[in-house]
N, CA, C and O atoms as a GROMACS GRO file, in nm:
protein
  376
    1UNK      N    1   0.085  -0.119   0.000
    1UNK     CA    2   0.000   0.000   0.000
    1UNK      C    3   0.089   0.125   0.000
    1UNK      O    4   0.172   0.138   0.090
    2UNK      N    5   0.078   0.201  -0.079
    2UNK     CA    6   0.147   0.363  -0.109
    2UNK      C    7   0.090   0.436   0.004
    2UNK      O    8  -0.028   0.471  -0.007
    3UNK      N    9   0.164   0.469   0.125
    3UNK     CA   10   0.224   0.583   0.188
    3UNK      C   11   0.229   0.753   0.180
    3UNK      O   12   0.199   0.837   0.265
    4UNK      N   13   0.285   0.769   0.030
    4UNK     CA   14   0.285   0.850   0.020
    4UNK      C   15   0.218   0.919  -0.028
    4UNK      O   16   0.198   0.887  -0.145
    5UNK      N   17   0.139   1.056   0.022
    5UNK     CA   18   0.086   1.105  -0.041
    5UNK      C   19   0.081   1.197  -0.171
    5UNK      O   20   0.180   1.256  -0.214
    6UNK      N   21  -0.062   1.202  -0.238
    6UNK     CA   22   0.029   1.328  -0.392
    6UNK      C   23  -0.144   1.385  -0.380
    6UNK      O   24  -0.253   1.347  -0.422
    7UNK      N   25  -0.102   1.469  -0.315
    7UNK     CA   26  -0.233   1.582  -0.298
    7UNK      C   27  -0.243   1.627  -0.437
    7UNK      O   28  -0.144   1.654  -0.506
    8UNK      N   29  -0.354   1.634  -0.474
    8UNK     CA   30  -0.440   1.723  -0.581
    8UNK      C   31  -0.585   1.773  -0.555
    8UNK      O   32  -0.690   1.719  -0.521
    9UNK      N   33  -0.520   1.978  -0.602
    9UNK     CA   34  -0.649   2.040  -0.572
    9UNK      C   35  -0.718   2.090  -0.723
    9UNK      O   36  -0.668   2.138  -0.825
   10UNK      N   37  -0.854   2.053  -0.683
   10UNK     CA   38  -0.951   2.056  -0.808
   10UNK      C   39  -1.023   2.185  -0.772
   10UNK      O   40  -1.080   2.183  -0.663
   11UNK      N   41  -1.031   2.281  -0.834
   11UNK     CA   42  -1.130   2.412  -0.850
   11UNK      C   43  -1.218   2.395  -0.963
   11UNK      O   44  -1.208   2.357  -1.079
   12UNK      N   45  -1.319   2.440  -0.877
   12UNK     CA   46  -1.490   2.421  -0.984
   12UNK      C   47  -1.550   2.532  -1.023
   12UNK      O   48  -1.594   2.568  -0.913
   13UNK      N   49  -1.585   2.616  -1.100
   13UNK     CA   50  -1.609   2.777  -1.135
   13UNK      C   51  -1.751   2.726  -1.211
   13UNK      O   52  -1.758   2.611  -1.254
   14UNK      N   53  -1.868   2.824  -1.223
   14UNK     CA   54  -1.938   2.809  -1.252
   14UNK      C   55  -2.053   2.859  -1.246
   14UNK      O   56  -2.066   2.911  -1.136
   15UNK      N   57  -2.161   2.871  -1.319
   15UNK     CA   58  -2.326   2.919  -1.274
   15UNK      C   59  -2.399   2.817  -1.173
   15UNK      O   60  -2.405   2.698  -1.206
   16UNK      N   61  -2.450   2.857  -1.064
   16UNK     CA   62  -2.491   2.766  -0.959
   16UNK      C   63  -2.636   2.652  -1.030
   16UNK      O   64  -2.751   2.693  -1.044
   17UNK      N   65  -2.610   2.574  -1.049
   17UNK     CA   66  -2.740   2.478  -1.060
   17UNK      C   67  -2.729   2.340  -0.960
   17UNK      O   68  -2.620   2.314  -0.910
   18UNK      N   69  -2.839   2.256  -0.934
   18UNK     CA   70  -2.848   2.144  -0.888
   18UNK      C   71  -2.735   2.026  -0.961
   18UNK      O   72  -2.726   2.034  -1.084
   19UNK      N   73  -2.663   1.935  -0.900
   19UNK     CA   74  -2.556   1.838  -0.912
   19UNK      C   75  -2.455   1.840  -0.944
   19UNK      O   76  -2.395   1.748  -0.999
   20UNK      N   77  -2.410   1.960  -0.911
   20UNK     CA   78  -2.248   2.043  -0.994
   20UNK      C   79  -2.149   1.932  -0.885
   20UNK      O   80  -2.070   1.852  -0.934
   21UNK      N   81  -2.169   1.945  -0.745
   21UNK     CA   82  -2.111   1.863  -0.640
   21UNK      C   83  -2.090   1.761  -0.634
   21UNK      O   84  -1.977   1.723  -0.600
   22UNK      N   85  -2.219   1.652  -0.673
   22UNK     CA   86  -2.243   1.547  -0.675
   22UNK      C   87  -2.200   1.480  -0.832
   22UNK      O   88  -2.213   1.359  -0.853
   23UNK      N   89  -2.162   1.546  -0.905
   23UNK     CA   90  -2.113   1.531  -1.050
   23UNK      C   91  -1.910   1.520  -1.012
   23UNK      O   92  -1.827   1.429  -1.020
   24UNK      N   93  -1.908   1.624  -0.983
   24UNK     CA   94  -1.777   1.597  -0.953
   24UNK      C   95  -1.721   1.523  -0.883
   24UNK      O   96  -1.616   1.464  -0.911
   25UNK      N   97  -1.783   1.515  -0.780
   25UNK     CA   98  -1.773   1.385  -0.631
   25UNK      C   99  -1.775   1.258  -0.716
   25UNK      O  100  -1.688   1.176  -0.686
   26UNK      N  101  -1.876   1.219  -0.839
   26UNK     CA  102  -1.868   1.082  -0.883
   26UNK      C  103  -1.703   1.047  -0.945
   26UNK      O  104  -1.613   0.966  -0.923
   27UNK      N  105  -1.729   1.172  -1.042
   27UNK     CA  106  -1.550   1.188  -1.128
   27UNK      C  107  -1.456   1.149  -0.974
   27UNK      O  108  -1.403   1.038  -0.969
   28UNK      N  109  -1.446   1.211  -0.897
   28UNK     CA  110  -1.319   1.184  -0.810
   28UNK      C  111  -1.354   1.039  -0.731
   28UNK      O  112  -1.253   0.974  -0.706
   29UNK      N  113  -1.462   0.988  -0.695
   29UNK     CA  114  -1.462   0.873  -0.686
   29UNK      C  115  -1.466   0.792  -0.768
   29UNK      O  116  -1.390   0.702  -0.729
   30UNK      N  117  -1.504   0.769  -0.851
   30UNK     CA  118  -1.462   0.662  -0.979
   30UNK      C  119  -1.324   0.667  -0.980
   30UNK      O  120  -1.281   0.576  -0.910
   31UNK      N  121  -1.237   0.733  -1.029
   31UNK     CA  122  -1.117   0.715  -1.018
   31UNK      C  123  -1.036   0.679  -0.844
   31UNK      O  124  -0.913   0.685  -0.848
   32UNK      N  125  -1.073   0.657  -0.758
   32UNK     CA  126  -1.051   0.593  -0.645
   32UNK      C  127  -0.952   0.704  -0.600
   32UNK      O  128  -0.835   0.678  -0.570
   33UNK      N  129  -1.012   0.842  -0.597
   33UNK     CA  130  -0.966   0.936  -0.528
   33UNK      C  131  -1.026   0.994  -0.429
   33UNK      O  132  -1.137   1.043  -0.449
   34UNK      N  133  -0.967   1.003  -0.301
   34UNK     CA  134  -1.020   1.064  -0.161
   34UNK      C  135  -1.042   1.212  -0.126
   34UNK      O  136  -0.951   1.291  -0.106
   35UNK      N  137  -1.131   1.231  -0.123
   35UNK     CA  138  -1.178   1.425  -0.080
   35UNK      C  139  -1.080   1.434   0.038
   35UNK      O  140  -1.143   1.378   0.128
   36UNK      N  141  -0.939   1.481   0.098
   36UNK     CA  142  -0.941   1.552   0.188
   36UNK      C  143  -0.975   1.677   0.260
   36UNK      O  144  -0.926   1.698   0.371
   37UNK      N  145  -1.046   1.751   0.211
   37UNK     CA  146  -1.082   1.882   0.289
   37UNK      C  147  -1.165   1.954   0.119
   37UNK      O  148  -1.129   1.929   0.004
   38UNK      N  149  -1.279   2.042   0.164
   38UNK     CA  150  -1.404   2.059   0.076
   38UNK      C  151  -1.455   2.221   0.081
   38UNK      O  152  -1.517   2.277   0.172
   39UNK      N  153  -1.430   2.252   0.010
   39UNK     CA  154  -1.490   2.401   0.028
   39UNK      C  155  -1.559   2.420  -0.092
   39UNK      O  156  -1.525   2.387  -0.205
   40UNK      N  157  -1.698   2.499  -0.039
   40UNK     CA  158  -1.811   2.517  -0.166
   40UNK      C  159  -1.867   2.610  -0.086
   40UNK      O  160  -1.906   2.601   0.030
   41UNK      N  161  -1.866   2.727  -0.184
   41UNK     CA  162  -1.949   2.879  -0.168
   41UNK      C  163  -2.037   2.895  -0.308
   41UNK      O  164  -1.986   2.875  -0.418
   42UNK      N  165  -2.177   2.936  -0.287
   42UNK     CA  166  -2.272   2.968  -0.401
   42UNK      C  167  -2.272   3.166  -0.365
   42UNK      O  168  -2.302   3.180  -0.247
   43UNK      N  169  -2.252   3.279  -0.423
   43UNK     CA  170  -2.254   3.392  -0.421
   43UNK      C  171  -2.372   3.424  -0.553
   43UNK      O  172  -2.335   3.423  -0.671
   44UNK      N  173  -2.504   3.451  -0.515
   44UNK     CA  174  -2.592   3.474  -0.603
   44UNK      C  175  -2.626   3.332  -0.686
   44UNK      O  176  -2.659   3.224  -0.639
   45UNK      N  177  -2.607   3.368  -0.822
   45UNK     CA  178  -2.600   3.275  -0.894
   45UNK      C  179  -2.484   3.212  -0.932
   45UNK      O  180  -2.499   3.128  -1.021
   46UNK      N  181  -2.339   3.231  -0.877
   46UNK     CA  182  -2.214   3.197  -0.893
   46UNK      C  183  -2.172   3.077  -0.806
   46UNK      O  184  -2.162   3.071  -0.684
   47UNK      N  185  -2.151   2.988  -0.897
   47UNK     CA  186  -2.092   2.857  -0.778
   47UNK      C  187  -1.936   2.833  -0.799
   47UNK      O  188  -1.880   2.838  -0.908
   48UNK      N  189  -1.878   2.807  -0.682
   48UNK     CA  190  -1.763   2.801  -0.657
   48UNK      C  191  -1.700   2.633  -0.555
   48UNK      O  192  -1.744   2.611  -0.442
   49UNK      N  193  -1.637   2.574  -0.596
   49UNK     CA  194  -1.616   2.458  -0.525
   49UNK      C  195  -1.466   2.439  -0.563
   49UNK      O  196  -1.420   2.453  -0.677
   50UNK      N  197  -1.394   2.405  -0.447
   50UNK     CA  198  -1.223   2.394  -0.438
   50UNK      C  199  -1.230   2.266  -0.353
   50UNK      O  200  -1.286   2.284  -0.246
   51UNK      N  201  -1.180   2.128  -0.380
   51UNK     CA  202  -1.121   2.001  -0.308
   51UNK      C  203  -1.002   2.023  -0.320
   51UNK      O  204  -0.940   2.075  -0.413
   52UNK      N  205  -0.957   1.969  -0.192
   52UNK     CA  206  -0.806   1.897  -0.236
   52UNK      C  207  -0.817   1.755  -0.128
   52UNK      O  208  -0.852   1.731  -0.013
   53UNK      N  209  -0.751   1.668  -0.270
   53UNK     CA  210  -0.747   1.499  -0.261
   53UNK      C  211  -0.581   1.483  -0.284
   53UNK      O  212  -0.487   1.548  -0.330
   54UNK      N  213  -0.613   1.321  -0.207
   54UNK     CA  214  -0.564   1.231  -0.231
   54UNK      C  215  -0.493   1.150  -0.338
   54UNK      O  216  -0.535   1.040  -0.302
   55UNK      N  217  -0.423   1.124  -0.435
   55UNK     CA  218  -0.418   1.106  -0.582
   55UNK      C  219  -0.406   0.995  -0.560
   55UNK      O  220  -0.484   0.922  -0.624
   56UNK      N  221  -0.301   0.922  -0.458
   56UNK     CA  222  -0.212   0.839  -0.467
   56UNK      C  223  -0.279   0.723  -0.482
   56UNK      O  224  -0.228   0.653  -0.569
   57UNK      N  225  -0.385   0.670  -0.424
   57UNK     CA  226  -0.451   0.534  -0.465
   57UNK      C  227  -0.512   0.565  -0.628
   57UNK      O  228  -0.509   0.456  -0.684
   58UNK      N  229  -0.554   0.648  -0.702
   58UNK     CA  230  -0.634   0.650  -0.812
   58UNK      C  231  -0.565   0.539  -0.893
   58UNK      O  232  -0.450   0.495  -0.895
   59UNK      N  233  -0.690   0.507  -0.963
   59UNK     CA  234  -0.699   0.369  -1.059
   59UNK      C  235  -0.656   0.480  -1.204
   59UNK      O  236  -0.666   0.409  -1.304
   60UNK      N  237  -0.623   0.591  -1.237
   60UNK     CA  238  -0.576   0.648  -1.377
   60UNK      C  239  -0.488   0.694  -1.297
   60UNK      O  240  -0.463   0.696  -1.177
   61UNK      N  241  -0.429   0.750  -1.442
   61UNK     CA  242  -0.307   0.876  -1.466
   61UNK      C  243  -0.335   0.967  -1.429
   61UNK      O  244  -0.453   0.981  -1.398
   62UNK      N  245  -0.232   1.091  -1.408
   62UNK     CA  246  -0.331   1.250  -1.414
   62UNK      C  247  -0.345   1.301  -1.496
   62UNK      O  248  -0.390   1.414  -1.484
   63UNK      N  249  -0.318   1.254  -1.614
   63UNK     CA  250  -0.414   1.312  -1.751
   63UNK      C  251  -0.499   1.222  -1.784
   63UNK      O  252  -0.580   1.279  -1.858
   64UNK      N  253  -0.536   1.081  -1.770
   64UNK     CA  254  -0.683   1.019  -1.764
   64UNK      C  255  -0.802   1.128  -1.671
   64UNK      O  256  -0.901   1.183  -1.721
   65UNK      N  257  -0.749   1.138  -1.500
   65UNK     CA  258  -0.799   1.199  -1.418
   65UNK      C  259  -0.854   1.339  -1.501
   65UNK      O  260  -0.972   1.371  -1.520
   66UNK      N  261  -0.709   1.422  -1.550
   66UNK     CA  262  -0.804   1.550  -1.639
   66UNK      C  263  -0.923   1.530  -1.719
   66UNK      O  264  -1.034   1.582  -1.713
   67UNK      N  265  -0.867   1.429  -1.806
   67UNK     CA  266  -0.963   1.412  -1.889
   67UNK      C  267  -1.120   1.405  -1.858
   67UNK      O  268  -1.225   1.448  -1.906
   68UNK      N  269  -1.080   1.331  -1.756
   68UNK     CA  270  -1.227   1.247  -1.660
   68UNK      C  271  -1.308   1.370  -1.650
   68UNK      O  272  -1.416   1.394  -1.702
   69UNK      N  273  -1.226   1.453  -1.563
   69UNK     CA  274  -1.251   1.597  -1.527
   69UNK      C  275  -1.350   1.689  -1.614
   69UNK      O  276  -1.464   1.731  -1.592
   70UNK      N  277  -1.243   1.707  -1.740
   70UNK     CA  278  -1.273   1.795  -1.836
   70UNK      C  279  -1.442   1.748  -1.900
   70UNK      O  280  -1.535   1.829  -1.902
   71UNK      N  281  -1.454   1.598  -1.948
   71UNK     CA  282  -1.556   1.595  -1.994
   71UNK      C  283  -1.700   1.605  -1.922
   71UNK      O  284  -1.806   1.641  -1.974
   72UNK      N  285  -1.677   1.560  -1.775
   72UNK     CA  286  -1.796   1.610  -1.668
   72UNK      C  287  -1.796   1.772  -1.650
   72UNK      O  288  -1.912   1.816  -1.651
   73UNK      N  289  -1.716   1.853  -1.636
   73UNK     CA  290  -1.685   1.967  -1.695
   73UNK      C  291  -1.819   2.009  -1.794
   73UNK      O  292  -1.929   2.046  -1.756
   74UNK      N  293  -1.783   1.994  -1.899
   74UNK     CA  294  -1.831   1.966  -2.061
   74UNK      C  295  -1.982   1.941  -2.023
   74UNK      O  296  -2.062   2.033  -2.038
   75UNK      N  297  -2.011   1.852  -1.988
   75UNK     CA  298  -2.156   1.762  -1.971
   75UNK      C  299  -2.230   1.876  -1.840
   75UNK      O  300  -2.351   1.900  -1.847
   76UNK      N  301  -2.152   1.934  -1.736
   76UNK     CA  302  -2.217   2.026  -1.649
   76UNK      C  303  -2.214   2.210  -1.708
   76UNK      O  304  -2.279   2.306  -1.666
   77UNK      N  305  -2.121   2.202  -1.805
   77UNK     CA  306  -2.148   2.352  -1.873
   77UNK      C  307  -2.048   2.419  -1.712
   77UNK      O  308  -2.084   2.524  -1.658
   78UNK      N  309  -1.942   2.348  -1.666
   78UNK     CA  310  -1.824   2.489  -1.579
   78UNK      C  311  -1.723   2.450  -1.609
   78UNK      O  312  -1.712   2.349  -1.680
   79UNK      N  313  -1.631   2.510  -1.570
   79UNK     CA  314  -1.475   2.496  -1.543
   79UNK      C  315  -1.426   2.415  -1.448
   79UNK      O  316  -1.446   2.435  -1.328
   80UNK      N  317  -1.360   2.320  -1.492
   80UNK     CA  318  -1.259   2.236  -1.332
   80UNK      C  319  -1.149   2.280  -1.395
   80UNK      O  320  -1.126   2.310  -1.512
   81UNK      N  321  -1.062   2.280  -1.263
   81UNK     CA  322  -0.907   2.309  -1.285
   81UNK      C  323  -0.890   2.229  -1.213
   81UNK      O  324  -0.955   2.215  -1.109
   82UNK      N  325  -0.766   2.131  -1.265
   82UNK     CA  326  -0.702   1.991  -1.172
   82UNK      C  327  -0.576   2.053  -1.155
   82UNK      O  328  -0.536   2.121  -1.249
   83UNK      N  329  -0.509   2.044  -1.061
   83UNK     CA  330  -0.336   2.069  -1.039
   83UNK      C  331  -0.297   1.999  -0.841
   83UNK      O  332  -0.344   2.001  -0.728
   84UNK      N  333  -0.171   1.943  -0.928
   84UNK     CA  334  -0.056   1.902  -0.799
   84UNK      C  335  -0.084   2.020  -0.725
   84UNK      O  336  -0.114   2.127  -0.779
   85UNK      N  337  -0.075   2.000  -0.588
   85UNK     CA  338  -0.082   2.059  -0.492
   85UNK      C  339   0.054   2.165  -0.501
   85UNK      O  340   0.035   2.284  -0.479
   86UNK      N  341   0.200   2.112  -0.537
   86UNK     CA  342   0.304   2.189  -0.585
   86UNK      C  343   0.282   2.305  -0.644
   86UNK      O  344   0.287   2.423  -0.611
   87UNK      N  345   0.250   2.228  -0.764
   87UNK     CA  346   0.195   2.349  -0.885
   87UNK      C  347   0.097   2.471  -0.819
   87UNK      O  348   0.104   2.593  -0.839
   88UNK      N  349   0.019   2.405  -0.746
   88UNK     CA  350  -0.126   2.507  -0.702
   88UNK      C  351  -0.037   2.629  -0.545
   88UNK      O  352  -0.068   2.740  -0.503
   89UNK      N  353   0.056   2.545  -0.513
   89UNK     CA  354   0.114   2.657  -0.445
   89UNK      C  355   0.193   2.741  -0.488
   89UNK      O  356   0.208   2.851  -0.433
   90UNK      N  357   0.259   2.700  -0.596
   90UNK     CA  358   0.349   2.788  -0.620
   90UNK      C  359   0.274   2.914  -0.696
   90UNK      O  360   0.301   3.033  -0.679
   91UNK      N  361   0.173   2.858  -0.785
   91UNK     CA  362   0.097   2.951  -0.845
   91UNK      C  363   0.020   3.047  -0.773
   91UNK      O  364  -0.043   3.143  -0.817
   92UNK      N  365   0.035   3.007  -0.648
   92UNK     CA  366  -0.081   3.103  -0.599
   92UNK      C  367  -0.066   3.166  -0.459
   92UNK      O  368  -0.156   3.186  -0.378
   93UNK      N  369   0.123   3.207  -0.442
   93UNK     CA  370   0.190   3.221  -0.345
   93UNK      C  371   0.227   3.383  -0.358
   93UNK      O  372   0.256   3.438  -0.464
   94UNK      N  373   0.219   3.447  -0.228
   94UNK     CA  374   0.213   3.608  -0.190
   94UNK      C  375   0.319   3.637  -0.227
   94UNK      O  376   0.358   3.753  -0.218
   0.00000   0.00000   0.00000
């Protein structure tokens, strides 16, 4: 069993409708990835949802995982952004 962890945080952008959550939650479970920590804000009609998971057990790649991503994406009409936890800090450091 892998030890180590490889955090990945997923950002969700979007117009607020019913199963945006529960759409994405399937994508990261199907691929046998774990929610560690969950943040979801709706502002008007604006929905907003940021996870960061677990990678390290997933049954794909992280470009299967994008992919996975992108086309539930596609099928819900928002934006996911997938990135290494690395990447997502460095990008987004004071």
């Amino acid at each position: 069993m892998n030890t180590q962890r490889e955090r990945v945080v997923i950002t969700v952008l979007g117009a607020n409708k019913p199963g945006i959550l529960a759409g994405v939650t399937r994508i990261v479970a199907d691929a046998n990835v774990n929610v560690d920590d969950i943040s979801q804000k709706v502002m008007q009609d604006l929905f907003a949802l940021m996870l960061v998971t677990d990678f390290s057990q997933a049954n794909c790649t992280f470009e299967e995982f994008q992919g996975r991503l992108q086309k539930g994406a596609d099928e819900m009409k928002v934006r996911i952004f997938a990135q290494h936890e690395d990447v997502f800090k460095f990008m987004h450091r004071v």
